[in-house]
ChimeraX commands (.cxc) that place a marker at each C-alpha (Angstrom):
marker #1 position 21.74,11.91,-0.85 radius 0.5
marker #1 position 24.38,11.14,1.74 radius 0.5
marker #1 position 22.68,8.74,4.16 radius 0.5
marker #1 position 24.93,8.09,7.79 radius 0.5
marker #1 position 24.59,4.46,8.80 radius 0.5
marker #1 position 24.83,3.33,12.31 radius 0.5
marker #1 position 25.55,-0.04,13.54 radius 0.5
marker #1 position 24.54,-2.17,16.39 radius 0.5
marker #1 position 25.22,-6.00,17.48 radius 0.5
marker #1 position 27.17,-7.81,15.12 radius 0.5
marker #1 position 26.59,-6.14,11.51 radius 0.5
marker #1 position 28.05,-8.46,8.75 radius 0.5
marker #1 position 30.88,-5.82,6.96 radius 0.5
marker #1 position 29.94,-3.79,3.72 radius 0.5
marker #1 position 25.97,-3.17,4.71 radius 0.5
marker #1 position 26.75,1.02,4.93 radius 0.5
marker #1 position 28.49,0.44,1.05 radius 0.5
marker #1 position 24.58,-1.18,0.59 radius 0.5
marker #1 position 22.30,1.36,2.51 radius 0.5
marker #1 position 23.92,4.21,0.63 radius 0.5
marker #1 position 23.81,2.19,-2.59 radius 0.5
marker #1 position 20.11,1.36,-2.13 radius 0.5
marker #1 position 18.97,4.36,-0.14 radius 0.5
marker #1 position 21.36,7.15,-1.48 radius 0.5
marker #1 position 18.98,7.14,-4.87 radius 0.5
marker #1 position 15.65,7.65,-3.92 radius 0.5
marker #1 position 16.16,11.00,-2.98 radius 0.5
marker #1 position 15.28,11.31,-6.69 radius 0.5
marker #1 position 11.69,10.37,-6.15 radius 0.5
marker #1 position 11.00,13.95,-4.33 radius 0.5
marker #1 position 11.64,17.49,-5.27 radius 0.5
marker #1 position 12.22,19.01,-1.92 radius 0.5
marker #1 position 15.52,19.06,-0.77 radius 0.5
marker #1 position 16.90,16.12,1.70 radius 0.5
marker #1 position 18.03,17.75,4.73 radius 0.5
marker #1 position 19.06,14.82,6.70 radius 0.5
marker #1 position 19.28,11.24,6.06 radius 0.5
marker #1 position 20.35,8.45,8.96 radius 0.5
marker #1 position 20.00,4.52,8.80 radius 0.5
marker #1 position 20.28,2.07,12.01 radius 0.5
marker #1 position 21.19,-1.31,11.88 radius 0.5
marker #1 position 20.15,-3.58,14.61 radius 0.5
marker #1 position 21.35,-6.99,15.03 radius 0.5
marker #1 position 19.73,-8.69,18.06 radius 0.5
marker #1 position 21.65,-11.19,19.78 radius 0.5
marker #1 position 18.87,-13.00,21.52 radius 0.5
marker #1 position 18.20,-15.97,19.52 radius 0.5
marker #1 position 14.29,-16.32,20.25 radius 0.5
marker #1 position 13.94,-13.15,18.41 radius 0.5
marker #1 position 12.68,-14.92,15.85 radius 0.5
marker #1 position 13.77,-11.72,13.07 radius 0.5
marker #1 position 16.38,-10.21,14.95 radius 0.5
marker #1 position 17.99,-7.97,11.85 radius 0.5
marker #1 position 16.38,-4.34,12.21 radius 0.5
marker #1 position 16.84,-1.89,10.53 radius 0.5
marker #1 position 15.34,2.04,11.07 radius 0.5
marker #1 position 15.38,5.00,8.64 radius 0.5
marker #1 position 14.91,8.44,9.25 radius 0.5
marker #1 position 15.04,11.17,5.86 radius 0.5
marker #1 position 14.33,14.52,6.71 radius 0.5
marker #1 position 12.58,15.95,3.68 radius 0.5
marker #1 position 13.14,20.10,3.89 radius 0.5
marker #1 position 11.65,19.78,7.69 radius 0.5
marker #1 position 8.92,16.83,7.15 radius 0.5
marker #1 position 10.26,13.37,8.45 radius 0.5
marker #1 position 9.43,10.50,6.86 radius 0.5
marker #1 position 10.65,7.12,9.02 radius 0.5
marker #1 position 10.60,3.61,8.08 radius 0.5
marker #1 position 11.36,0.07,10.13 radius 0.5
marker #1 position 11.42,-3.37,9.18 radius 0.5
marker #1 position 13.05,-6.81,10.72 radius 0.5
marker #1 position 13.81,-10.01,8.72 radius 0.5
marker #1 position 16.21,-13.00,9.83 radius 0.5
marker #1 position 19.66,-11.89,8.24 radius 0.5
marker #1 position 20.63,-8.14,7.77 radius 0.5
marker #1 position 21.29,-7.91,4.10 radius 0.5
marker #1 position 17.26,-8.84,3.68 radius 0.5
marker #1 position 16.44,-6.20,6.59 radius 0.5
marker #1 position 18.52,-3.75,4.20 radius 0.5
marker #1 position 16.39,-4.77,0.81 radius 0.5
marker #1 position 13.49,-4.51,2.53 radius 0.5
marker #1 position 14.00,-1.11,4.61 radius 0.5
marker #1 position 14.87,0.54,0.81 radius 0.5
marker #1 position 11.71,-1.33,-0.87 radius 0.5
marker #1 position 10.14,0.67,2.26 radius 0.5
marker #1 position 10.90,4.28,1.78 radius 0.5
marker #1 position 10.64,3.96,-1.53 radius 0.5
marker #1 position 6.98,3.56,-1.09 radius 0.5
marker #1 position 6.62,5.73,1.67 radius 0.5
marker #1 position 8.35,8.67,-0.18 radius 0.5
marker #1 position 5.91,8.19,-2.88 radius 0.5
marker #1 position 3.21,7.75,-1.27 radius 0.5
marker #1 position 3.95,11.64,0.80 radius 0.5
marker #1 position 4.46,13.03,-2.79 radius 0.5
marker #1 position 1.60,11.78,-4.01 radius 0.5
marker #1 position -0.14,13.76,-0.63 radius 0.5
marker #1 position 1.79,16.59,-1.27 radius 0.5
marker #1 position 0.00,16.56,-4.94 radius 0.5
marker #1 position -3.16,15.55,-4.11 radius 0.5
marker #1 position -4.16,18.01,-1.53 radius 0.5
marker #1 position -4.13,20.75,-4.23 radius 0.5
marker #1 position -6.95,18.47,-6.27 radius 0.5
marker #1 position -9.37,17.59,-3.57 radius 0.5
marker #1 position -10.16,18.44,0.06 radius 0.5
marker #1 position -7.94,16.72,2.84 radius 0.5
marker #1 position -10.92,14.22,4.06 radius 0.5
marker #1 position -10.73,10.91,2.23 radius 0.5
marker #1 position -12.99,9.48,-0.04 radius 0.5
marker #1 position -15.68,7.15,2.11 radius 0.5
marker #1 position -14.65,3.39,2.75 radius 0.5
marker #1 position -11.31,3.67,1.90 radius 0.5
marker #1 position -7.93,5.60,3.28 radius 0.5
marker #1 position -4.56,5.00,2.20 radius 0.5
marker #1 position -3.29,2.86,-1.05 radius 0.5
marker #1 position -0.22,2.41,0.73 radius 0.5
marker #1 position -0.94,0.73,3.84 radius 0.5
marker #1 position 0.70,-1.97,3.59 radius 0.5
marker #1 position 3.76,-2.53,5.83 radius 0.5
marker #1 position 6.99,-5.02,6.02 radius 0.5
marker #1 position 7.39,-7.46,8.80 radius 0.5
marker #1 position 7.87,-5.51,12.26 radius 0.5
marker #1 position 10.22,-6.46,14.75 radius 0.5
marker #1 position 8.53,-9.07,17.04 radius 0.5
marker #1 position 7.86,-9.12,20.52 radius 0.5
marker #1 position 9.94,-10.40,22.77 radius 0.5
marker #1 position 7.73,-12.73,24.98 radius 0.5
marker #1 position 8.80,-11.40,28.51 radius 0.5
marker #1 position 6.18,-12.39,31.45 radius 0.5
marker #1 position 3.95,-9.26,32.36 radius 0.5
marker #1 position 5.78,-9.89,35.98 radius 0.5
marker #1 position 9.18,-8.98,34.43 radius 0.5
marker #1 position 7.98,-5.91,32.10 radius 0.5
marker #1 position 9.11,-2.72,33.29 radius 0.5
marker #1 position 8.07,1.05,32.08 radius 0.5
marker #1 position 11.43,1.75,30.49 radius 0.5
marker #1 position 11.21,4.96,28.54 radius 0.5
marker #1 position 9.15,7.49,28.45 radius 0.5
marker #1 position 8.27,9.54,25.15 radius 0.5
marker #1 position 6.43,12.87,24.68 radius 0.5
marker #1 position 4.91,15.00,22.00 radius 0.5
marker #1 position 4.32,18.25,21.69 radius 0.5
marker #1 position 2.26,19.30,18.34 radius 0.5
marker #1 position -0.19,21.97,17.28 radius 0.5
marker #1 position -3.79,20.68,17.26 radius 0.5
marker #1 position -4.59,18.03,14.47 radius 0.5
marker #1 position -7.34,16.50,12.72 radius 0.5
marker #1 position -7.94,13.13,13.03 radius 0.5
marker #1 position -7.29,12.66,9.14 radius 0.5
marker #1 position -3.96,14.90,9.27 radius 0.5
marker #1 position -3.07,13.04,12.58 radius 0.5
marker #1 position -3.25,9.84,10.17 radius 0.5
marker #1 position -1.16,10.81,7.97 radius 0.5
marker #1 position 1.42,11.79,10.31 radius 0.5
marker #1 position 1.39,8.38,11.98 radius 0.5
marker #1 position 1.92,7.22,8.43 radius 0.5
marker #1 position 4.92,9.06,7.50 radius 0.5
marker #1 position 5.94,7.85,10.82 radius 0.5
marker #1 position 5.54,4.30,9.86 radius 0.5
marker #1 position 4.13,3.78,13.49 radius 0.5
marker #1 position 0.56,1.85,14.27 radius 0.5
marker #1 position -0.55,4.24,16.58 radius 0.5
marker #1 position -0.28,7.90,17.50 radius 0.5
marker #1 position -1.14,10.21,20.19 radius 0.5
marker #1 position -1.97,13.73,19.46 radius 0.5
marker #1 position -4.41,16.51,20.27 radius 0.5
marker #1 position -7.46,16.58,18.32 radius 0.5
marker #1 position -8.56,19.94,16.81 radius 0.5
marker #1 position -12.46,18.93,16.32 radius 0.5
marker #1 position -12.71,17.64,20.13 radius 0.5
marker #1 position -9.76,19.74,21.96 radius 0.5
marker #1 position -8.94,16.56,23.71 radius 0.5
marker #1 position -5.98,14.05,23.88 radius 0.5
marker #1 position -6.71,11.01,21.41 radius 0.5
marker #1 position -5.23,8.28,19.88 radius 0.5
marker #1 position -5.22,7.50,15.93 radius 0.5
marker #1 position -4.67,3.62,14.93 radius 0.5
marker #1 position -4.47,0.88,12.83 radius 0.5
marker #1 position -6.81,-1.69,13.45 radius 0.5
marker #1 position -6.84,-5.54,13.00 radius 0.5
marker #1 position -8.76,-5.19,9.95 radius 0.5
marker #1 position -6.49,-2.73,8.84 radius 0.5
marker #1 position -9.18,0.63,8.95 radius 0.5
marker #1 position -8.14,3.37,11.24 radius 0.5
marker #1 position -9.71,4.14,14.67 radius 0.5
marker #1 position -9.54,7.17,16.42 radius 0.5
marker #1 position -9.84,6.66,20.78 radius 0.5
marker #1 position -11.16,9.48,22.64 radius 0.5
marker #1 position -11.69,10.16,26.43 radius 0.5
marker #1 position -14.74,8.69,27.51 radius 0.5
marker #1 position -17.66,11.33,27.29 radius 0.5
marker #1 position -15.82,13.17,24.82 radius 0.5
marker #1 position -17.95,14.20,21.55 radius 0.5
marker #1 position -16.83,11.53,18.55 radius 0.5
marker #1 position -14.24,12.63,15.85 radius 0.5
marker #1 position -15.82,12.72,12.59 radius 0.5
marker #1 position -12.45,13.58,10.84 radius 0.5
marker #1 position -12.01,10.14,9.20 radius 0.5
marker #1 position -15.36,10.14,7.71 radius 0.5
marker #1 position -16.54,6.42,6.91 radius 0.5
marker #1 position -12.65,5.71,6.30 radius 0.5
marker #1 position -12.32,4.93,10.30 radius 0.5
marker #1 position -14.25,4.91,13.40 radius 0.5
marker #1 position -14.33,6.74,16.40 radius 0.5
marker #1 position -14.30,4.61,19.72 radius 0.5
marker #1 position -14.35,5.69,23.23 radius 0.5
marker #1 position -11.66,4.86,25.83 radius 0.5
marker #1 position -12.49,1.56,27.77 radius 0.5
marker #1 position -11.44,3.22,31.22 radius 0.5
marker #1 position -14.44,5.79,31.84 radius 0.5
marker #1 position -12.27,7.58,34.40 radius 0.5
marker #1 position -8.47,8.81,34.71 radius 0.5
marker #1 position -6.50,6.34,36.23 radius 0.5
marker #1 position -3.09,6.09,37.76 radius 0.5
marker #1 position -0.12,5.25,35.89 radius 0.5
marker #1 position 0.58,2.22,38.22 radius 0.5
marker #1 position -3.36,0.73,37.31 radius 0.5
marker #1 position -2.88,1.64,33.68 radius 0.5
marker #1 position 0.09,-1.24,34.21 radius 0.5
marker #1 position -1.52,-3.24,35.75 radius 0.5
marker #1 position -4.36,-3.30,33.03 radius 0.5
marker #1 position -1.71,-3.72,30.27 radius 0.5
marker #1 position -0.61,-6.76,32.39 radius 0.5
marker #1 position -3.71,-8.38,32.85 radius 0.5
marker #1 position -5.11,-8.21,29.02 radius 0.5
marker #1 position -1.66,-8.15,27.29 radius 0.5
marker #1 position -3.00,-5.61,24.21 radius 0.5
marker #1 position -0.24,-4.05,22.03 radius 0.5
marker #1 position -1.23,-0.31,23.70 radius 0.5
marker #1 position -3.22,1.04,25.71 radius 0.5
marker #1 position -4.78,4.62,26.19 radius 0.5
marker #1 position -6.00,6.27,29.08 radius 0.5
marker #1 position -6.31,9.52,30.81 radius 0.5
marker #1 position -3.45,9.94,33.98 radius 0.5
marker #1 position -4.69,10.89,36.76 radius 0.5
marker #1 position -2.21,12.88,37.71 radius 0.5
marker #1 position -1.65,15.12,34.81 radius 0.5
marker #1 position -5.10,15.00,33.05 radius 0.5
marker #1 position -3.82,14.41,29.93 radius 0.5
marker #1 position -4.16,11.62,27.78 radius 0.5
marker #1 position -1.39,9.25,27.41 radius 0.5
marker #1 position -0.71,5.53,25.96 radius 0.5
marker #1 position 1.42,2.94,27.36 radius 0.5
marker #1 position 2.71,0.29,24.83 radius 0.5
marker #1 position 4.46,-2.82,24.62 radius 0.5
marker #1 position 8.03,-2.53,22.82 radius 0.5
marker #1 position 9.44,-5.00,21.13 radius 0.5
marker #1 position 12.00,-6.46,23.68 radius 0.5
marker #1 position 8.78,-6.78,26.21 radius 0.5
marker #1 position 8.54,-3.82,27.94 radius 0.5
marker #1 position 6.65,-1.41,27.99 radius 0.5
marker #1 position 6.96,2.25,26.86 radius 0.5
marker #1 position 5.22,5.26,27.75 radius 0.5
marker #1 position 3.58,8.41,25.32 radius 0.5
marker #1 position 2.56,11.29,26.58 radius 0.5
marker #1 position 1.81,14.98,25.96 radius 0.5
marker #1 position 5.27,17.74,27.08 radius 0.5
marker #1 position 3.88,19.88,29.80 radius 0.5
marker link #1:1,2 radius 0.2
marker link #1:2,3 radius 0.2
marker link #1:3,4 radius 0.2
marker link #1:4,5 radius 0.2
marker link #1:5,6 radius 0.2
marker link #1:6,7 radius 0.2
marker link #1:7,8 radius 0.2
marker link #1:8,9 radius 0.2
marker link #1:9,10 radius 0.2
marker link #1:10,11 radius 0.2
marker link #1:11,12 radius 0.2
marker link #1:12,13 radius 0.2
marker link #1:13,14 radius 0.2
marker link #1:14,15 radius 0.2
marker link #1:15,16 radius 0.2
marker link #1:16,17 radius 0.2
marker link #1:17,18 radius 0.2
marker link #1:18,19 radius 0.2
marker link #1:19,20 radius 0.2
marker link #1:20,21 radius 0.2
marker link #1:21,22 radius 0.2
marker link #1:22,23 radius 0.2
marker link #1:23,24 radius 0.2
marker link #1:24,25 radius 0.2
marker link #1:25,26 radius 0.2
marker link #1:26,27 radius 0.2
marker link #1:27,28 radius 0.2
marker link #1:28,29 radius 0.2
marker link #1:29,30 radius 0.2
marker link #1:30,31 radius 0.2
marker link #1:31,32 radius 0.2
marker link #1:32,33 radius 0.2
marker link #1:33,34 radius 0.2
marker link #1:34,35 radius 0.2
marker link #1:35,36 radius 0.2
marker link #1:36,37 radius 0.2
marker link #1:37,38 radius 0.2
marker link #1:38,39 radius 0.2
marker link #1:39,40 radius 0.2
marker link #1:40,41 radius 0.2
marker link #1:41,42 radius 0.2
marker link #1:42,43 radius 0.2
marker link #1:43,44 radius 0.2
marker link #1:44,45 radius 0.2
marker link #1:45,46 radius 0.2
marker link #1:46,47 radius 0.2
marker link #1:47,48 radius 0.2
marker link #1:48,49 radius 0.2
marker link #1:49,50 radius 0.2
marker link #1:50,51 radius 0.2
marker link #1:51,52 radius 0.2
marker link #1:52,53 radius 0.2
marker link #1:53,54 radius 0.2
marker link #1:54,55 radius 0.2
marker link #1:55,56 radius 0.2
marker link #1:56,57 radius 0.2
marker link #1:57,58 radius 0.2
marker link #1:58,59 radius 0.2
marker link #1:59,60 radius 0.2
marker link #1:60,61 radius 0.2
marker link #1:61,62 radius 0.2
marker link #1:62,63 radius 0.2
marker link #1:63,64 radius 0.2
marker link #1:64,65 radius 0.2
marker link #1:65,66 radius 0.2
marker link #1:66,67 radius 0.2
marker link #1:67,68 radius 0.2
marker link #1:68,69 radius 0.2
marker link #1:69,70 radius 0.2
marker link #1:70,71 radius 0.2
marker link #1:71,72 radius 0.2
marker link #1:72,73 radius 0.2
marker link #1:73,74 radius 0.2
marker link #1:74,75 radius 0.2
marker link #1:75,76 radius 0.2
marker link #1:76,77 radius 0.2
marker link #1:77,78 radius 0.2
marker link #1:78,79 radius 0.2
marker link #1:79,80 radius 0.2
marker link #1:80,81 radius 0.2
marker link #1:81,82 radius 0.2
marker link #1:82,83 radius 0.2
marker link #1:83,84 radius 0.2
marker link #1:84,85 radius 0.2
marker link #1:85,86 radius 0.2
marker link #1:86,87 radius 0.2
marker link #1:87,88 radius 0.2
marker link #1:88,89 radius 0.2
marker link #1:89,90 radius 0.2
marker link #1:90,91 radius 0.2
marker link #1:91,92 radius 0.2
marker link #1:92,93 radius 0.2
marker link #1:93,94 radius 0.2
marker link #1:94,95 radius 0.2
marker link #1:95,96 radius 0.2
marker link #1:96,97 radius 0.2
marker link #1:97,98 radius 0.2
marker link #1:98,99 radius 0.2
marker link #1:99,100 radius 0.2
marker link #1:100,101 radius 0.2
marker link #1:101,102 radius 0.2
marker link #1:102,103 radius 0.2
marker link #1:103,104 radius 0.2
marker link #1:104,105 radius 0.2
marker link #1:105,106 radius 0.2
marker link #1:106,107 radius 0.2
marker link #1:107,108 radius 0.2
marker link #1:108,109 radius 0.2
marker link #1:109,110 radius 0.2
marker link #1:110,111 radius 0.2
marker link #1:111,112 radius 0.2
marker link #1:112,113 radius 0.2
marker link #1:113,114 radius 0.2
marker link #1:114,115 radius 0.2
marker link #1:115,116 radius 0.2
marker link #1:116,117 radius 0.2
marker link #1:117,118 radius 0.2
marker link #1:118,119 radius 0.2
marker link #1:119,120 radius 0.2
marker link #1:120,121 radius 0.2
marker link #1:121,122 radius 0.2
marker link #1:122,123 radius 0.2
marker link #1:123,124 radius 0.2
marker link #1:124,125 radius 0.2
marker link #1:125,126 radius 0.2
marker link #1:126,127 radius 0.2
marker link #1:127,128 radius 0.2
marker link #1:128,129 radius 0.2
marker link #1:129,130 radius 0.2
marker link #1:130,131 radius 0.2
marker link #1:131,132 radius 0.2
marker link #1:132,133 radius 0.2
marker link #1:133,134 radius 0.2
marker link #1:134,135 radius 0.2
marker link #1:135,136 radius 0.2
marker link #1:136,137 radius 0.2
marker link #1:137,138 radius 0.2
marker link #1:138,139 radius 0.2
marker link #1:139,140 radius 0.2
marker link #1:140,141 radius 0.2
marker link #1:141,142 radius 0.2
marker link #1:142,143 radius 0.2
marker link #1:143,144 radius 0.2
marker link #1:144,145 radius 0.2
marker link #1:145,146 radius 0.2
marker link #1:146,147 radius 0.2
marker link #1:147,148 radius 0.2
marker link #1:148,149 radius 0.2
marker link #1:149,150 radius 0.2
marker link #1:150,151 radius 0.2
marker link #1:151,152 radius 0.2
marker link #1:152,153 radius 0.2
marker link #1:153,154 radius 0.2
marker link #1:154,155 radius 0.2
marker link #1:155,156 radius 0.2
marker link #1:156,157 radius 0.2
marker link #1:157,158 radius 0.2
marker link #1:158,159 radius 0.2
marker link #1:159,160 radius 0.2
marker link #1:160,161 radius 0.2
marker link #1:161,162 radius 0.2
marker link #1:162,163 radius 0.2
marker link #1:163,164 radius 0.2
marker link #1:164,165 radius 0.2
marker link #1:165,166 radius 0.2
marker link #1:166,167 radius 0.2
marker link #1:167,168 radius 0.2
marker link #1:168,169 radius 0.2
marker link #1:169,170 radius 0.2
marker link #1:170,171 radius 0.2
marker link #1:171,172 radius 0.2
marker link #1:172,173 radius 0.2
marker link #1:173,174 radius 0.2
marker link #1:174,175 radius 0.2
marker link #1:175,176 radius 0.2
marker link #1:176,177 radius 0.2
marker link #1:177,178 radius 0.2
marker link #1:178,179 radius 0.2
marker link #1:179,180 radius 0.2
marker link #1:180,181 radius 0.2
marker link #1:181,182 radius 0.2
marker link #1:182,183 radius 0.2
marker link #1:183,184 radius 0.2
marker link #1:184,185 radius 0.2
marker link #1:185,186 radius 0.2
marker link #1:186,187 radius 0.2
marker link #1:187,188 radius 0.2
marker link #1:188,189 radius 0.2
marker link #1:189,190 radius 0.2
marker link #1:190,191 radius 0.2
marker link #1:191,192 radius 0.2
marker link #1:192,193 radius 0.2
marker link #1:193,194 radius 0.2
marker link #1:194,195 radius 0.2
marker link #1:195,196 radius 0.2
marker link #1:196,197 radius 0.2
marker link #1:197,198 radius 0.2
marker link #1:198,199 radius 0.2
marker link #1:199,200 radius 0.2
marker link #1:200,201 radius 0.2
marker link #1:201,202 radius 0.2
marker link #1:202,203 radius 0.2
marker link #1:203,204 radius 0.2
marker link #1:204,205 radius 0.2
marker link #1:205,206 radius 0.2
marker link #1:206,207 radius 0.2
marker link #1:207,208 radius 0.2
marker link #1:208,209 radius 0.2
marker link #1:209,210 radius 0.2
marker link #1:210,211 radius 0.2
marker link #1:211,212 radius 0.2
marker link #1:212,213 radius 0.2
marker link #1:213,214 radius 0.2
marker link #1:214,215 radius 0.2
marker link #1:215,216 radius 0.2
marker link #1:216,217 radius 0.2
marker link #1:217,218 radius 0.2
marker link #1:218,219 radius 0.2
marker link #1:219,220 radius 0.2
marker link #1:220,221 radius 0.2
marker link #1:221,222 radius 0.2
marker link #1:222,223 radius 0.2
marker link #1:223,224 radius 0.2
marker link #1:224,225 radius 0.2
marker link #1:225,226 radius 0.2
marker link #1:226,227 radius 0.2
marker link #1:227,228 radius 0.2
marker link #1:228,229 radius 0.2
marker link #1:229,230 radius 0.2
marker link #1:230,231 radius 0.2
marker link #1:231,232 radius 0.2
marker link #1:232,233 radius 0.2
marker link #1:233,234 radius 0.2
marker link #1:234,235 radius 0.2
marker link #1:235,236 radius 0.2
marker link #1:236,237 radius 0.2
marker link #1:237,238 radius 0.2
marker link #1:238,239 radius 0.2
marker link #1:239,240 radius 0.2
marker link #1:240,241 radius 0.2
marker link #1:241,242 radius 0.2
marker link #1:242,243 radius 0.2
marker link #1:243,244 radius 0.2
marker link #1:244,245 radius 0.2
marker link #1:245,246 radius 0.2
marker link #1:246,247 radius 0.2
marker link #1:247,248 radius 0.2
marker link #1:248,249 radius 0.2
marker link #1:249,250 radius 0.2
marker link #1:250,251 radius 0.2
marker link #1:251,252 radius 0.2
marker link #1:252,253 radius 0.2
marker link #1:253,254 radius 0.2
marker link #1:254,255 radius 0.2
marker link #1:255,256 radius 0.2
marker link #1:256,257 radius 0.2
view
């Protein structure tokens, strides 16, 4: 496949000749055809970013996008690593594909995904809560999902969290990866618990038992400095999740009117 690279910072020469060397191939690993393939290549210049070579994929597989992300200390690494990625994420969305015709879409009990594990992610930047700021703002807009399909999503995304609208509850939730690796599932508070991860995950309630403004939802992510937080806005009614971004500010996901 022909894979466009883009380039940010200072990118030593010759790394497109190595994505499309290293990336170009695995289009073998899938059947479908690959409608769309781009690479990004990051290099920070801040020098307390302690792995400041990023690179992003994006492969479009016949409509079905598949993303991975990693960060190391020098670029040529970041380019090994982002290939050793997909490879494994491709797979592991064939091997979904394949399965779903064997057995029903809920996993087994006590256990989820063979391919969990993940490269080193960018770090964050450590930028005082005084001097975050709410810098872009994201929305989704996707037919109702389970909280098992909603996982799987947020794994072909190669993101640790996702917001989406659960089919089971009809509300605004939140799928993740938690510390101990199992998946969690947030819901409004008073909401009936998803049961659509089985014993794979757990279903949790929000910690803010009322809708909140955006400006308090800050102001909590300030004061316990967590990686995201959901809540229901106030203004809107819909659930949404603020999170911190790698350079240290902090983003914002929520539903398209």
């Amino acid at each position: 496949m022909n894979v466009r690279v883009t380039t940010r910072g200072h990118v030593p020469p010759g790394l497109a000749e190595d994505v499309q060397r290293q990336i170009g191939p695995l289009d073998r690993l899938v059947k479908a055809p690959i409608l769309d393939a781009h690479v990004v290549l990051m290099q920070e210049e801040n020098p307390r970013i302690e792995r400041s070579a990023r690179a992003e994929a994006e492969i479009d597989v016949n409509g079905h996008v598949i993303r991975g992300r990693v960060a190391e200390e020098d670029m040529r690494h970041a380019v090994d690593r982002l290939a050793e990625h997909l490879g494994r994420q491709l797979r592991s969305f064939v091997e979904r594909q394949v399965a779903v015709h064997r057995r029903a879409r809920r996993p087994p009990a006590g256990e989820w995904r063979h391919g969990q594990w993940s490269p080193p992610r960018p770090g964050y930047f450590p930028r005082p809560a005084e001097d975050r700021q709410l810098v872009r703002r994201k929305s989704f807009s996707l037919d109702a999902l389970s909280a098992a399909e909603a996982a799987e999503l947020m794994e072909d995304l190669d993101h640790d969290f996702l917001l989406f609208h659960d089919s089971e509850t009809d509300a605004d939730a939140v799928v993740y990866v938690r510390e101990d690796r199992r998946l969690g599932v947030i819901e409004p508070a008073g909401t009936p618990r998803s049961l659509g991860l089985g014993e794979a995950g757990t279903s949790e309630e929000s910690r803010l038992s009322e809708p909140v403004a955006l400006a308090a939802a800050v102001a909590e992510m300030n004061e316990l400095d967590h990686r995201f937080l959901y809540f229901v806005n106030a203004e809107t009614g819909r659930g949404n999740v603020i999170y911190l971004r790698y350079d240290g500010h902090y983003g914002l996901i929520e539903p398209a009117s």
